[in-house]
MIGUVEX-959007 format. One record per residue (C-alpha): residue in three letters; residue number from 1; x, y, z. Coordinates in pm, 1 decimal. Layout:
// residues N
+-----+-----+----------+----------+----------+
!  aa !   i !     east !    north !       up !
+-----+-----+----------+----------+----------+
! ALA ! NUM !        X !        Y !        Z !
...
+-----+-----+----------+----------+----------+
This chain:
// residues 343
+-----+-----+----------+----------+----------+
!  aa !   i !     east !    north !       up !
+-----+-----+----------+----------+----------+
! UNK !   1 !   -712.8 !   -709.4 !  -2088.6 !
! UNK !   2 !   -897.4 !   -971.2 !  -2249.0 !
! UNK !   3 !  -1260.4 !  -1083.3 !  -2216.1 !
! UNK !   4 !  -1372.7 !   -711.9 !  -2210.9 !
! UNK !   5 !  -1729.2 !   -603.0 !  -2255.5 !
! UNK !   6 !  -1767.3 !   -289.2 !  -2423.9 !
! UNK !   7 !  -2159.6 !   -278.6 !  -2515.7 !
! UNK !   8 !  -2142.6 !    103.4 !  -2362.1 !
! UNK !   9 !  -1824.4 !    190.7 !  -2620.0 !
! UNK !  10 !  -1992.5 !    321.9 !  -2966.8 !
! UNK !  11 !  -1717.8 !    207.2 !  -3163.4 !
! UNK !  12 !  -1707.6 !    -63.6 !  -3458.3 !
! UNK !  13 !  -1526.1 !   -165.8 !  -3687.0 !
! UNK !  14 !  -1714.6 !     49.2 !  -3925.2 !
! UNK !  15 !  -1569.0 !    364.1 !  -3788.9 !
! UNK !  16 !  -1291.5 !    568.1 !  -4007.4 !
! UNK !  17 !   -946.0 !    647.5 !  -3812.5 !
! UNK !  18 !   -940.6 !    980.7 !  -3627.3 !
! UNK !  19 !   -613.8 !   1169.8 !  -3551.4 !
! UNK !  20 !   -457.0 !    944.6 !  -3270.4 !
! UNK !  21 !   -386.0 !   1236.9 !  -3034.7 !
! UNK !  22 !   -777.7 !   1316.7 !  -3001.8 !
! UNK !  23 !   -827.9 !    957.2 !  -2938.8 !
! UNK !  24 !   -625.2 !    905.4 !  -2636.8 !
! UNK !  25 !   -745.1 !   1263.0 !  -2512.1 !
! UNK !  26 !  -1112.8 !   1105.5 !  -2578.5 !
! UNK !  27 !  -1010.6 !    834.8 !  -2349.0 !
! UNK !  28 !   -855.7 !    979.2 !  -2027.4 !
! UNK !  29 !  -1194.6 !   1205.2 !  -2011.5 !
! UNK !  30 !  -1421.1 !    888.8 !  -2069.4 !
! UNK !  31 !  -1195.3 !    642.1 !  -1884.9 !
! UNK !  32 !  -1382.9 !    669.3 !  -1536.4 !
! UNK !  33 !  -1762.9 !    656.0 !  -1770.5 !
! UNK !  34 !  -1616.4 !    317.3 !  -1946.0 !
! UNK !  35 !  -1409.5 !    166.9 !  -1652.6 !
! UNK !  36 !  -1673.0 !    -81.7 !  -1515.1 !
! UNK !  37 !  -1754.0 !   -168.2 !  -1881.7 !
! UNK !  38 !  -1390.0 !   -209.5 !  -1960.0 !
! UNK !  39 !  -1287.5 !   -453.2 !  -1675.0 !
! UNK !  40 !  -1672.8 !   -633.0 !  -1625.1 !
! UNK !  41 !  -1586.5 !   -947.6 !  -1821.1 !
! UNK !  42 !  -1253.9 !   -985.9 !  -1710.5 !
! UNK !  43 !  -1168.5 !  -1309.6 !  -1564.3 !
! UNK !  44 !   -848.3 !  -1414.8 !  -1448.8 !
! UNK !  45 !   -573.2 !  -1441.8 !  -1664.9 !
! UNK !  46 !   -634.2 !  -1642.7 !  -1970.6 !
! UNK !  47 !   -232.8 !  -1735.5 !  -1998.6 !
! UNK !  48 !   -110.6 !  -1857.5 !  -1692.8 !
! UNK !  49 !    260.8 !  -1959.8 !  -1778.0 !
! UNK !  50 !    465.4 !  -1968.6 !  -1451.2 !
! UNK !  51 !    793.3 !  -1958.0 !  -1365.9 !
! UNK !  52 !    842.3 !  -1579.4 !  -1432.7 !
! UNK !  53 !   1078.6 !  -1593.7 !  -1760.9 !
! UNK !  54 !    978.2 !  -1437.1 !  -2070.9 !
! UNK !  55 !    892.2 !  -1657.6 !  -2377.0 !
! UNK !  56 !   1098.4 !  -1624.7 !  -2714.9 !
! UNK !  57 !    744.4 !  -1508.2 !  -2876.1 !
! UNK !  58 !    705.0 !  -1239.9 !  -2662.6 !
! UNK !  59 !   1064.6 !  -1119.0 !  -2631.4 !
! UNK !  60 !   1022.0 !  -1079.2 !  -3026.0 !
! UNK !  61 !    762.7 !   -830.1 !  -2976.1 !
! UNK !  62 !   1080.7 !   -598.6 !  -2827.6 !
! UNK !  63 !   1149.2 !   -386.1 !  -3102.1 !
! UNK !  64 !    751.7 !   -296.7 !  -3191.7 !
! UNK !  65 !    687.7 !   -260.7 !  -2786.0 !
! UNK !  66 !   1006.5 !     14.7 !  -2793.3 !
! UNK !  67 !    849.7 !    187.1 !  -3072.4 !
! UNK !  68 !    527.0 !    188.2 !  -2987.5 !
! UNK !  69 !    606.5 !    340.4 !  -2650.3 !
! UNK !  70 !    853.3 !    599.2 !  -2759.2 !
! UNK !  71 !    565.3 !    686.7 !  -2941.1 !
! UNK !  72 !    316.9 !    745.0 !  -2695.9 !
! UNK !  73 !    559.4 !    905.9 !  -2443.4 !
! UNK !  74 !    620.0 !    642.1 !  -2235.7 !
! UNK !  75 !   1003.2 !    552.0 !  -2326.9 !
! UNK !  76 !   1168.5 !    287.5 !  -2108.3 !
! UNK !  77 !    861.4 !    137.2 !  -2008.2 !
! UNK !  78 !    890.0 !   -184.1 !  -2263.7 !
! UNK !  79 !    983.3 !   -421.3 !  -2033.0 !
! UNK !  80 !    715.5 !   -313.9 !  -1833.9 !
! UNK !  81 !    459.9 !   -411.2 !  -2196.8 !
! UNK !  82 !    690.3 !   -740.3 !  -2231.7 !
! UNK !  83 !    544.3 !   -855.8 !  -1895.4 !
! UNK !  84 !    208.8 !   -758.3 !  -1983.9 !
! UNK !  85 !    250.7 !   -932.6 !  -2288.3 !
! UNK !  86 !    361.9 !  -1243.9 !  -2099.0 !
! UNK !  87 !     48.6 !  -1262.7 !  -1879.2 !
! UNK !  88 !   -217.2 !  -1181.8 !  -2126.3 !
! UNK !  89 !   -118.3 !  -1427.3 !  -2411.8 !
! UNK !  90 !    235.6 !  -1561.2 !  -2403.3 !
! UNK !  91 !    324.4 !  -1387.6 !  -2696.4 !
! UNK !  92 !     57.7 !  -1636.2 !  -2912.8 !
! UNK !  93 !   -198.7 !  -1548.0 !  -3121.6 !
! UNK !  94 !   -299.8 !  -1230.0 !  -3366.3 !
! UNK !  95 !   -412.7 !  -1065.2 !  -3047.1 !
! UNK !  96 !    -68.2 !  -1058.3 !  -2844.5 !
! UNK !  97 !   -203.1 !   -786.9 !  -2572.8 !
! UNK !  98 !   -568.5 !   -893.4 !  -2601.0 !
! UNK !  99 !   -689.6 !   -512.1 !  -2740.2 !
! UNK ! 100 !   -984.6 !   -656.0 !  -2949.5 !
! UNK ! 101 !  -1250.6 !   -558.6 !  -2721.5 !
! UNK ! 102 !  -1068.4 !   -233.4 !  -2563.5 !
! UNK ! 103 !  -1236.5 !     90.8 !  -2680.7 !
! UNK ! 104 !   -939.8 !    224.2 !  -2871.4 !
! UNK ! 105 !   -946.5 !    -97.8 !  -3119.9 !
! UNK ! 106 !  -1131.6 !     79.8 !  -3374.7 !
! UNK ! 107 !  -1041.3 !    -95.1 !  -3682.6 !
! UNK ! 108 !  -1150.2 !   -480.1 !  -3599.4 !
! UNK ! 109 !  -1479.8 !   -576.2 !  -3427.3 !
! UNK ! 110 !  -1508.7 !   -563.0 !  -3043.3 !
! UNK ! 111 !  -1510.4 !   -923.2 !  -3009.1 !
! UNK ! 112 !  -1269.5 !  -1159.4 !  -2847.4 !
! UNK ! 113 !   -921.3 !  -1230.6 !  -3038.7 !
! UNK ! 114 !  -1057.1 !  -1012.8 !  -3347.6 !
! UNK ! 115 !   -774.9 !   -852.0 !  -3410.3 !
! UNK ! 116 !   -564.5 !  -1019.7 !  -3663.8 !
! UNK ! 117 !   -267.2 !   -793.5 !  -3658.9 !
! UNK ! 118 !     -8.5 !   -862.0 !  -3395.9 !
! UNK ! 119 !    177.0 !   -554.9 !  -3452.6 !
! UNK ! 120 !   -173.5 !   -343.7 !  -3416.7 !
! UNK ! 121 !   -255.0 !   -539.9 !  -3130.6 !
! UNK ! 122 !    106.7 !   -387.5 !  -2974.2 !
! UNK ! 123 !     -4.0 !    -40.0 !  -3066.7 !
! UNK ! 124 !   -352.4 !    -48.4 !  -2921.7 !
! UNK ! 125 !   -212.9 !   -186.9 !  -2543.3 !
! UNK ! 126 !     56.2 !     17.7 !  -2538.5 !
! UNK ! 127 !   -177.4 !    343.7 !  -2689.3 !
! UNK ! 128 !   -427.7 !    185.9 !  -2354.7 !
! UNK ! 129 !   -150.8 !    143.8 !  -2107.5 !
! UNK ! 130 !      0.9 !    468.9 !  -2144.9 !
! UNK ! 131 !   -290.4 !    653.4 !  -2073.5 !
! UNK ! 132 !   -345.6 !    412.5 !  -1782.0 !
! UNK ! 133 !     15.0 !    555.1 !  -1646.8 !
! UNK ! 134 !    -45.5 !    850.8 !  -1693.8 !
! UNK ! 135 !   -409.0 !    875.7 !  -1482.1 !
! UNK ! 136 !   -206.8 !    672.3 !  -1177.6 !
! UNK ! 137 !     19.6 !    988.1 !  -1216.5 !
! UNK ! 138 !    339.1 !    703.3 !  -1226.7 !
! UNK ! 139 !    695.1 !    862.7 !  -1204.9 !
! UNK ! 140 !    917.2 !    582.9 !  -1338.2 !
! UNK ! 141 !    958.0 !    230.5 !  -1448.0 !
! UNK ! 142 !   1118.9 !    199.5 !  -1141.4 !
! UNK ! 143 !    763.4 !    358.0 !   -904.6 !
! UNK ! 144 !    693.4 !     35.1 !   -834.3 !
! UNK ! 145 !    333.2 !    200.8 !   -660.2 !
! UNK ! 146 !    222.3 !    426.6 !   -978.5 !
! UNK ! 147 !    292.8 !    123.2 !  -1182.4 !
! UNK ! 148 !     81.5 !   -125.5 !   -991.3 !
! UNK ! 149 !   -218.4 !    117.5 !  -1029.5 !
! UNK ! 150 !   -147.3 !    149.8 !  -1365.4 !
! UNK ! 151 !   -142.6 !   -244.2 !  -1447.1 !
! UNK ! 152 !   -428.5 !   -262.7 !  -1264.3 !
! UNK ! 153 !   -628.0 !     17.4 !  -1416.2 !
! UNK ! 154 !   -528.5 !   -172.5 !  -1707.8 !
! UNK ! 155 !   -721.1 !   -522.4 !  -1632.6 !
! UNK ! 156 !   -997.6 !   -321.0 !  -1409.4 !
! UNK ! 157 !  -1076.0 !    -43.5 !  -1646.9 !
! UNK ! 158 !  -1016.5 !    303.3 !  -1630.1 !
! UNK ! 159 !  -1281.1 !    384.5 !  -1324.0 !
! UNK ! 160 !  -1055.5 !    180.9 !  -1103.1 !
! UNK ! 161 !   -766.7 !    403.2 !  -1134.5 !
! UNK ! 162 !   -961.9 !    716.2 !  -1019.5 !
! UNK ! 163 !  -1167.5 !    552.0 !   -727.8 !
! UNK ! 164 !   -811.5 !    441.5 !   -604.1 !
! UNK ! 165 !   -649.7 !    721.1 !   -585.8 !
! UNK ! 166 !   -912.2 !    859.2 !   -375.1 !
! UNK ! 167 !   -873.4 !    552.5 !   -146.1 !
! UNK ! 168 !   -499.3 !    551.8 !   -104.9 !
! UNK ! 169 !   -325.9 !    432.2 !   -457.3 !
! UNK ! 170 !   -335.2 !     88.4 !   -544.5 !
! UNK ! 171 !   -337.8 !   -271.2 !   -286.0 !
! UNK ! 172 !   -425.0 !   -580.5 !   -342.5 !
! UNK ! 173 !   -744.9 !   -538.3 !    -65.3 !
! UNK ! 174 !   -866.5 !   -259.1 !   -254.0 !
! UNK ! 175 !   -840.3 !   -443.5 !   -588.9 !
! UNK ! 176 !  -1046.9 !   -694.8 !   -468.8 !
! UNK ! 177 !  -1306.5 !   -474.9 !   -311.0 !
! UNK ! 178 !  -1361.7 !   -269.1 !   -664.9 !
! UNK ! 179 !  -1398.6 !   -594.2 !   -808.1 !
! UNK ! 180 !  -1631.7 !   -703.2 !   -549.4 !
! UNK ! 181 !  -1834.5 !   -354.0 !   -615.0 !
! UNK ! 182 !  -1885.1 !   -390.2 !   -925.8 !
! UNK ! 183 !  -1991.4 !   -749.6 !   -900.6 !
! UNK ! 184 !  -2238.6 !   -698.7 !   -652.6 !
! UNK ! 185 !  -2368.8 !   -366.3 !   -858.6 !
! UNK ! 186 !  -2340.2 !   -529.3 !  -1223.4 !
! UNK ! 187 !  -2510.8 !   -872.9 !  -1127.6 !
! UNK ! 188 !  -2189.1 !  -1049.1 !  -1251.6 !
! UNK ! 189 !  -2053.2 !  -1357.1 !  -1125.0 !
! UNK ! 190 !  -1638.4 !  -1190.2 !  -1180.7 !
! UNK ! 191 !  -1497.5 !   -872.0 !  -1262.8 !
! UNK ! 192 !  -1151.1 !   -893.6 !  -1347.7 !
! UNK ! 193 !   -835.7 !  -1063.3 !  -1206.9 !
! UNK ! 194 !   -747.2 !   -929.6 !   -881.5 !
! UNK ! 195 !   -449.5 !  -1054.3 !   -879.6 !
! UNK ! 196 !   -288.5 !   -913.5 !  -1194.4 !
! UNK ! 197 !    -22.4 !   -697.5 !  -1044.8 !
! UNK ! 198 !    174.7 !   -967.5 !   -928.3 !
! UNK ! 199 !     90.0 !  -1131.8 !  -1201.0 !
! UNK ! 200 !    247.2 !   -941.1 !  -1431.2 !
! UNK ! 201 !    524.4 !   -794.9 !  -1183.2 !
! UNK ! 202 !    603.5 !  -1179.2 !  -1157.9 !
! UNK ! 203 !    760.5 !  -1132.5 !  -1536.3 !
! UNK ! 204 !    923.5 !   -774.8 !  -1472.3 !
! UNK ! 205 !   1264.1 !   -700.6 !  -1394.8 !
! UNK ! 206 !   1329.0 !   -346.7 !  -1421.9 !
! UNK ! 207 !   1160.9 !   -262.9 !  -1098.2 !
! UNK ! 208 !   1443.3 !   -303.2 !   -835.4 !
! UNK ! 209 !   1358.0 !   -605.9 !   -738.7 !
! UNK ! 210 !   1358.1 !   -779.6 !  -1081.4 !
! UNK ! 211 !   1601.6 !  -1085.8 !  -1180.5 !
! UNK ! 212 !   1882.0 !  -1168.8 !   -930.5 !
! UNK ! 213 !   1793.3 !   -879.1 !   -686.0 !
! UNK ! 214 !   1751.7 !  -1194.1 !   -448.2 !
! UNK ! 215 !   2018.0 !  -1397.1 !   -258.7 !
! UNK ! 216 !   1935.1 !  -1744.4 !   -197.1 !
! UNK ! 217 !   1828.4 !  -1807.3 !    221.5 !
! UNK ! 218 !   2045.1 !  -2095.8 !    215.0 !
! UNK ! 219 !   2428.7 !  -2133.1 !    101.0 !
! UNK ! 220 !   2489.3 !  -2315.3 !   -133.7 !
! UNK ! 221 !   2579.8 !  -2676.3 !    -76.3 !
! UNK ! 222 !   2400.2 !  -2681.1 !    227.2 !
! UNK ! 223 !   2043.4 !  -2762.5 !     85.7 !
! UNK ! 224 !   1825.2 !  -2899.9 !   -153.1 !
! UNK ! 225 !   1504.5 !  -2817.5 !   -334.2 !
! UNK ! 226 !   1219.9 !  -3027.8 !   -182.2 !
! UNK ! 227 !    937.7 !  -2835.0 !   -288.8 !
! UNK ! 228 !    881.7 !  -2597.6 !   -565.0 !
! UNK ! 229 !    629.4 !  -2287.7 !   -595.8 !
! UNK ! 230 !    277.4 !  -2387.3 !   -760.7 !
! UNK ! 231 !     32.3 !  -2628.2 !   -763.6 !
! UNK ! 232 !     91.3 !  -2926.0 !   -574.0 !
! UNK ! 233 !   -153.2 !  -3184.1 !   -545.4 !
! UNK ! 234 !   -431.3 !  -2978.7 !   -562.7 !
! UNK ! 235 !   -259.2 !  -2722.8 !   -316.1 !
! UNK ! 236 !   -130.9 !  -2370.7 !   -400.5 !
! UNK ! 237 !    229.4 !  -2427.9 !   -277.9 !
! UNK ! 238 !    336.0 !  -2002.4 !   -243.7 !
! UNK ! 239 !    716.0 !  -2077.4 !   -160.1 !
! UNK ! 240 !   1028.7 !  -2230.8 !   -263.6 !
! UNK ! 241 !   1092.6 !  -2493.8 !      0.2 !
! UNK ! 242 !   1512.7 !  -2533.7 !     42.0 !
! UNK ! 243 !   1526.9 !  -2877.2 !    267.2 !
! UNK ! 244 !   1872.7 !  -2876.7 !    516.8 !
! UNK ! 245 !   2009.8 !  -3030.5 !    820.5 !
! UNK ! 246 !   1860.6 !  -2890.4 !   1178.8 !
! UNK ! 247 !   1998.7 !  -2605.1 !   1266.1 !
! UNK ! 248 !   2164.0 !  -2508.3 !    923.9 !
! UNK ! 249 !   2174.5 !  -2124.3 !    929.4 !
! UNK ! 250 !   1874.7 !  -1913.9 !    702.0 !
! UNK ! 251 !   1990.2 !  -1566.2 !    560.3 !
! UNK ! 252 !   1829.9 !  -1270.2 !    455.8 !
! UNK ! 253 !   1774.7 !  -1259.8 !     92.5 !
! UNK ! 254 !   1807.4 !   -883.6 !     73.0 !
! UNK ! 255 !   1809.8 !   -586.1 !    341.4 !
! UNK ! 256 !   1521.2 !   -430.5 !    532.0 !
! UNK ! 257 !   1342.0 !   -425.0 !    800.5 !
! UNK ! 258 !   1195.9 !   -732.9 !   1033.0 !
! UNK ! 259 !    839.8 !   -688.0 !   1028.1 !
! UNK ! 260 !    746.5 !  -1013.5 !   1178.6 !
! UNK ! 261 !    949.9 !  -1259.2 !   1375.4 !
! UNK ! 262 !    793.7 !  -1533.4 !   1572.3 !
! UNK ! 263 !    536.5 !  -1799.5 !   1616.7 !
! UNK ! 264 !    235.3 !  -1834.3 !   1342.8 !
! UNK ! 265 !    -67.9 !  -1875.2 !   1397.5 !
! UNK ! 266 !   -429.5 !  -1766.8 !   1301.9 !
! UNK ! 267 !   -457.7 !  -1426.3 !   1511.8 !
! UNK ! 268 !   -114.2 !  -1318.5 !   1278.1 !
! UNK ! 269 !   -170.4 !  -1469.4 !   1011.5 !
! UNK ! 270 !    135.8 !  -1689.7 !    962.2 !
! UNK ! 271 !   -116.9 !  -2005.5 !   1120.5 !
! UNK ! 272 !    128.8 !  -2335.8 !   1014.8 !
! UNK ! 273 !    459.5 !  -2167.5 !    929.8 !
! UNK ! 274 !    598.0 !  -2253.0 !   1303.5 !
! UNK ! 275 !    838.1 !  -1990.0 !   1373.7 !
! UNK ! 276 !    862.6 !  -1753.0 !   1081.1 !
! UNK ! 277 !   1003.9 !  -1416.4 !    992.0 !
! UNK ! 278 !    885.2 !  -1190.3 !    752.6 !
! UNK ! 279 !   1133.7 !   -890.9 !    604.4 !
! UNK ! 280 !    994.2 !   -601.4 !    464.3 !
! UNK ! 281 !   1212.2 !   -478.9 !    188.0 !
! UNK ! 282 !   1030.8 !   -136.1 !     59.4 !
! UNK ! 283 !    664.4 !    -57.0 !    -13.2 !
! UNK ! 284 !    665.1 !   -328.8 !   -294.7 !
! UNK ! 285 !    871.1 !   -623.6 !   -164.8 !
! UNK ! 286 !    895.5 !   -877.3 !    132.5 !
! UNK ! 287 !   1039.3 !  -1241.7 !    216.5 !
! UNK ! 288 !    901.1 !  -1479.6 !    491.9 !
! UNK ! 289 !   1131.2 !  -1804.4 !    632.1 !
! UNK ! 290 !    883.0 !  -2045.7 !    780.2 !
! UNK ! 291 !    989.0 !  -2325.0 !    996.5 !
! UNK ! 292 !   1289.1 !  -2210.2 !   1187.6 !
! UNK ! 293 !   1436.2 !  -2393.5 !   1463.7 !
! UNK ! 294 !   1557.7 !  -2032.9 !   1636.2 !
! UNK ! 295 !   1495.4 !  -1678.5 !   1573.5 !
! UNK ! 296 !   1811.6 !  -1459.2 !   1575.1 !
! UNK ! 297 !   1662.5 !  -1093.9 !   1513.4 !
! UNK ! 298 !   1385.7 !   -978.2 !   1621.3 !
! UNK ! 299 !   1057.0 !   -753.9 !   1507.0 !
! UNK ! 300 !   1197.0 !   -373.8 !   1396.2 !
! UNK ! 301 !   1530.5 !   -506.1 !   1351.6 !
! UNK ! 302 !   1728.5 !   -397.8 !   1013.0 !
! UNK ! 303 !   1927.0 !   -626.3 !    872.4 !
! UNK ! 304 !   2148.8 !   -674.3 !    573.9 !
! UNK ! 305 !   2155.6 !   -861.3 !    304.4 !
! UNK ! 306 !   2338.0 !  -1234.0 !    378.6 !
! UNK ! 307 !   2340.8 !  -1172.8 !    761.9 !
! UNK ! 308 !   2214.4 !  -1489.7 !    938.6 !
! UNK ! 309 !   1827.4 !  -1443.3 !   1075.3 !
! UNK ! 310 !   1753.0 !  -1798.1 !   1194.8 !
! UNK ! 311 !   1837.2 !  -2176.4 !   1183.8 !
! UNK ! 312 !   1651.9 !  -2463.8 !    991.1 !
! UNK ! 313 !   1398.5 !  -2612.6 !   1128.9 !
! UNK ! 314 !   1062.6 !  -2838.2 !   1143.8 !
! UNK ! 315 !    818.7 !  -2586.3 !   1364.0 !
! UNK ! 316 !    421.0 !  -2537.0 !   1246.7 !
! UNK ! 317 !    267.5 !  -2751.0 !    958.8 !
! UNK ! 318 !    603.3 !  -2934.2 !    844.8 !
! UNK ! 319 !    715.0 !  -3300.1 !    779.0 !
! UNK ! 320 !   1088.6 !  -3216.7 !    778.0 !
! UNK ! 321 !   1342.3 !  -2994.9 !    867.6 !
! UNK ! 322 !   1333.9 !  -2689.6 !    592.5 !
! UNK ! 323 !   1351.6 !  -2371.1 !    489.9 !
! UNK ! 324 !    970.2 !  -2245.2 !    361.9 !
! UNK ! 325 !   1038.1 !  -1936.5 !    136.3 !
! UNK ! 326 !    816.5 !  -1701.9 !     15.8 !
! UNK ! 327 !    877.3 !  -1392.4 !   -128.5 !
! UNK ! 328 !    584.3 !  -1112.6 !   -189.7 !
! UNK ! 329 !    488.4 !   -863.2 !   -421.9 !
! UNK ! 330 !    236.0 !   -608.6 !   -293.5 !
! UNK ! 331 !    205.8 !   -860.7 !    -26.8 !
! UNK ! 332 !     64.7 !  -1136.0 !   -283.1 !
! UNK ! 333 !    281.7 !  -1457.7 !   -292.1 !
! UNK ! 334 !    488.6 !  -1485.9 !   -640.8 !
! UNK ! 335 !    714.9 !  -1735.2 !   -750.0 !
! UNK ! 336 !   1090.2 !  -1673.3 !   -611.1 !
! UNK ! 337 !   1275.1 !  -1854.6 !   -874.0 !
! UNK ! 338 !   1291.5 !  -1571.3 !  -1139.7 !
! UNK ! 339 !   1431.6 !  -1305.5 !   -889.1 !
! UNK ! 340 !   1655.0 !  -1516.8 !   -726.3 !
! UNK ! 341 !   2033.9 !  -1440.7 !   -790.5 !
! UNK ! 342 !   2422.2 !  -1576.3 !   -623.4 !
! UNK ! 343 !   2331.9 !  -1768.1 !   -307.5 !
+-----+-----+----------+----------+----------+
């Protein structure tokens, strides 16, 4: 949310408080007039702490993130803010959800990291994000969908929520066409990270398929780490990479439905994973095993959690029998580790 530029927002730091009820009315009727202002100096993510676990800063902000969102009618969701939290700052600063330049900040100036109260700075995102939920018309903590638009709408601005809805809810392709939109019609070299859901979903839980919803593709005993998710000499490594003996047996992390099992290449888009299979787990979630010596099910098969899908290998773009494991959020790559549970 940070990185905002507002010069179409009258309000300064000058202004006197109005009754908070009129101000987020105010702002779901002028959220699609101040969406491309909201989101056109966005760049990606200013905090970029991996590894999907919250920080002891942040998790301190739990008590003012419940409050705040009891407050504004959106009770449960403070996990959901956590995560938020997490991606936009790390829990550092006076600015913890980056609000200074969002149009309901109307006591500091609208200038980056202005704000110089934390516990304001809680107030104002969660006052933002709740209208944000309640434009993408999101049903739970749990509608993983509603949700996505909503975090989006959140980096983006309020315009993106509207013209998604009217082009089928929220998807990573779309996110990156709005942004591309408003580049090409604002003369800006970015607009917003287009990536943020799974950027934030990366640090989020309560969805389903939060912390330890995830077995393990190998057993245990029977592997070891060789490669780890991120940056890897100058490479964006998207998997977990579980090294075993030829032939050792690959499980499904969780149940659903094969939506890919084969050989990858360019016209599939799985060009050097070898023989992969990708499992589609609900309209949020999916895992891919690259490599494989053998495929044991097959495209449109279901399959449950812990069955056996295919056998180590060293097929595709590979220097060793392994296990390549991704698993996807909204079909962007995220790192495993934090959802990954018993083996």
């Amino acid at each position: 949310m940070h990185k905002r530029i507002l010069r179409l927002v009258g309000i300064g730091s000058g202004i006197l408080f109005v009754p908070l009820a009129v101000i987020i009315t105010a702002l779901i009727i002028l959220t699609a007039m101040i969406g491309a202002a909201f989101g056109a100096g966005q760049s990606q993510g200013q905090y970029n702490g991996g590894g999907g676990a919250l920080s002891d800063a942040v998790l301190a902000y739990r008590p003012a993130a419940e409050k705040y969102c009891e407050e504004y009618g959106i009770t449960g969701y403070a996990d959901l803010i956590l995560a938020i939290m997490q991606q936009e700052s790390g829990g550092a600063g006076s600015d913890p959800m980056q609000c200074s330049e969002c149009p309901l900040n109307v006591k500091y100036p609208h200038s980056p990291n202005s704000i110089s109260d934390p516990d304001y700075s809680v107030r104002v995102g969660i006052m933002y994000f709740a209208s944000c939920l309640r434009a993408s018309k999101a049903q739970s903590p749990q509608d993983i969908p509603g949700i996505s638009l909503a975090l989006q709408g959140y980096n983006f601005g309020g315009g993106y929520i509207s013209w998604a809805l009217a082009h089928g809810g929220y998807s990573a392709g779309n996110a990156a066409e709005f942004s591309q939109m408003k580049i090409q019609k604002m003369g800006l070299t970015g607009y917003g990270d287009v990536n943020y859901v799974p950027h934030v979903l990366r640090y989020y839980s309560a969805s389903g398929g939060g912390s330890g919803a995830f077995a393990y593709p190998l057993a245990v005993g029977t592997y070891h780490i060789s490669r780890g998710y991120g940056m890897d000499g100058g490479e964006m490594h998207k998997g977990i990479d579980f090294a075993a003996p030829m032939g050792t047996k690959i499980y499904a992390s969780a149940s659903g439905t094969v939506e890919f099992s084969g050989m990858g290449k360019s016209g599939n888009g799985f060009r050097g994973y070898g023989n992969v299979i990708l499992i589609r787990h609900d309209n949020t979630y999916s895992t891919l095993y690259a490599h494989c010596s053998q495929l044991l099910v097959q495209a449109g098969a279901s399959v449950k959690k812990g069955q056996v899908i295919a056998l180590i290998g060293s097929t595709g773009d590979s220097t060793g029998p392994h296990c390549h494991f991704e698993l996807r959020v909204n079909n962007q790559a995220v790192n495993p580790a934090p959802f990954l549970g018993a083996g």
